[in-house]
C-alpha positions in Angstrom: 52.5 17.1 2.9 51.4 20.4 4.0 52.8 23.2 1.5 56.4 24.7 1.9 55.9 27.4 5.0 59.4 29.4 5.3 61.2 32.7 4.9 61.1 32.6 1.1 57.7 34.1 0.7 59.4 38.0 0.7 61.7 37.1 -2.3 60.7 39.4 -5.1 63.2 39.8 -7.9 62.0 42.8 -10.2 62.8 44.2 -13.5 63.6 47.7 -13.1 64.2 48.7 -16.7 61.0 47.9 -17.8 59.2 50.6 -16.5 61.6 53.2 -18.2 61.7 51.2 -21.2 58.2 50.1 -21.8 54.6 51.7 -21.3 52.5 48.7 -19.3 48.7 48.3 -21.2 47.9 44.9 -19.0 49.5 42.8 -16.4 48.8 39.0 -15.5 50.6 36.9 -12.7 51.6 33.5 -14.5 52.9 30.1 -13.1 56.7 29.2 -14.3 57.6 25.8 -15.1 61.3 25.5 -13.1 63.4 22.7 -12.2 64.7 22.2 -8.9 67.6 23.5 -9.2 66.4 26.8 -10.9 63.5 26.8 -7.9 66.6 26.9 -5.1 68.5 29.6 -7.3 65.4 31.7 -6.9 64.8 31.0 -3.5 67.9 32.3 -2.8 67.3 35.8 -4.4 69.8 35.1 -7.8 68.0 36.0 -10.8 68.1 38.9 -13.4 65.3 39.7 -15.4 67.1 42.6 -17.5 67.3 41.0 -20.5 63.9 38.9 -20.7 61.1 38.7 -22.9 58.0 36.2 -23.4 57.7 34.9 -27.3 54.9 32.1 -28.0 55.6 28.8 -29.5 53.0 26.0 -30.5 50.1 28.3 -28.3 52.4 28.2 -25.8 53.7 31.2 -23.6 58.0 31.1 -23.0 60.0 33.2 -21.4 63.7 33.6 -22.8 66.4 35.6 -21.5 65.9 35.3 -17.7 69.1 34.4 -15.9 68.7 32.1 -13.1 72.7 31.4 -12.3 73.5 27.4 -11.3 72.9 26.9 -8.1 75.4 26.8 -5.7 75.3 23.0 -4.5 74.1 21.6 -7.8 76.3 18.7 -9.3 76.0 17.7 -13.0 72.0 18.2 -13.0 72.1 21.4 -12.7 70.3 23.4 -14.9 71.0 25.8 -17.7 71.0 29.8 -16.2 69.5 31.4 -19.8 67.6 28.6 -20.4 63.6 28.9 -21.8 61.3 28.7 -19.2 57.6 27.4 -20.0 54.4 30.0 -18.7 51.8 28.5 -16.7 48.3 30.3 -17.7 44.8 29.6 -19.2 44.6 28.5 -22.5 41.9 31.6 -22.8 44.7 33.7 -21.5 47.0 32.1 -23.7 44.9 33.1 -26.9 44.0 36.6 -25.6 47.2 37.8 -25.2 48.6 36.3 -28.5 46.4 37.9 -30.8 46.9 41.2 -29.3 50.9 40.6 -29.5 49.8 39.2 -33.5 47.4 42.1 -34.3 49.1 45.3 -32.5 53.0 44.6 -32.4 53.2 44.4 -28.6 55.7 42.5 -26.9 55.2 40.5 -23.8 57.9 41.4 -20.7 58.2 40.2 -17.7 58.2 42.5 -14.8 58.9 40.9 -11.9 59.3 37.1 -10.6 58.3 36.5 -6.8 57.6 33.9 -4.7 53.7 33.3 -3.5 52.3 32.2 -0.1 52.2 28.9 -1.1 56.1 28.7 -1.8 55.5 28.4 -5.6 57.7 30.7 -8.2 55.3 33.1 -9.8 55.8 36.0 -13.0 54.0 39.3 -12.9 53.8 39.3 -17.0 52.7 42.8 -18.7 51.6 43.1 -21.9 53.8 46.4 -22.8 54.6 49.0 -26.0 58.4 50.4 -26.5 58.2 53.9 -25.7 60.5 56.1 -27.9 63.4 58.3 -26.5 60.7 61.1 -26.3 58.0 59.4 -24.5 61.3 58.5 -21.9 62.1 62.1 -21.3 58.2 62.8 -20.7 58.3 60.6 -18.5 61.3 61.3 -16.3 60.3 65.2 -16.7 57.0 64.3 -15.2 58.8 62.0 -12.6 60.9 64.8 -11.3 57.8 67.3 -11.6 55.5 65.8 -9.2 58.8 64.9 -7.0 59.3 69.0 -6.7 55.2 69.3 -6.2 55.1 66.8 -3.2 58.6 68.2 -1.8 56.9 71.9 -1.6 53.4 70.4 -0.2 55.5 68.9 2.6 57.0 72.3 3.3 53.8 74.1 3.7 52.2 71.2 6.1 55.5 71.8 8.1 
């Protein structure tokens, strides 16, 4: 059977806190291990990613906190919305990214979940460091800085 070919492909479900919450050091795309009902919720555009982090288990990469909601037509298999979810990637991946999270106290986020060409569920994973309240206002004062720099550039070209 020839893989799944529809509309679907443009779903991207993002984390936007992240950014303002974390400093990204390296980013990976990663496979997720869903059920079918979790698949169809996802399809559909209903997930959160607010809350979510990655922890490892056994070697292995979960993420926890993502809330896929029931879906809609689901009867009594349907699956739980904040519910672990297993990481599909390398096992040299895998051992990389845990002994930096072991050896340097960073945490694993994820940043966004989309859907690939192929019509599988995907994770853009980033290995991240909390920034402090400081670093925050840094950033937004830079933010807002090279907003007001490109605003006055477009005036001149005008």
């Amino acid at each position: 059977m020839p893989p799944m070919k529809s509309d679907t492909s443009n779903i991207v479900i993002k984390n936007r806190r992240a950014s303002h919450d974390y400093e990204f050091i390296e980013k990976l795309i990663a496979g997720i291990k869903l059920t079918g009902t979790e698949i169809k919720s996802i399809r559909a555009g209903k997930a959160t990613l607010t809350d979510s982090f990655c922890a490892f288990r056994n070697g292995e990469l979960f993420v926890t906190g993502m809330h896929i909601p029931e879906y809609y037509w689901g009867n009594l298999n349907n699956h739980d919305p904040l519910g672990e979810r297993k990481l599909l990637l390398t096992r040299k991946e895998l051992r990389r990214w845990e002994r930096k999270v072991n050896e340097t106290g960073l945490t694993i986020i994820v940043t966004k979940v989309f859907i690939n060409e192929r019509g599988l569920a995907k994770a853009e994973i980033a290995l991240a460091r909390g920034k402090k309240q400081y670093d925050k206002r840094q950033t937004i004062k830079k933010r807002d800085h090279d907003r007001e720099m490109d605003h006055h550039t477009k005036e001149r070209i005008k």
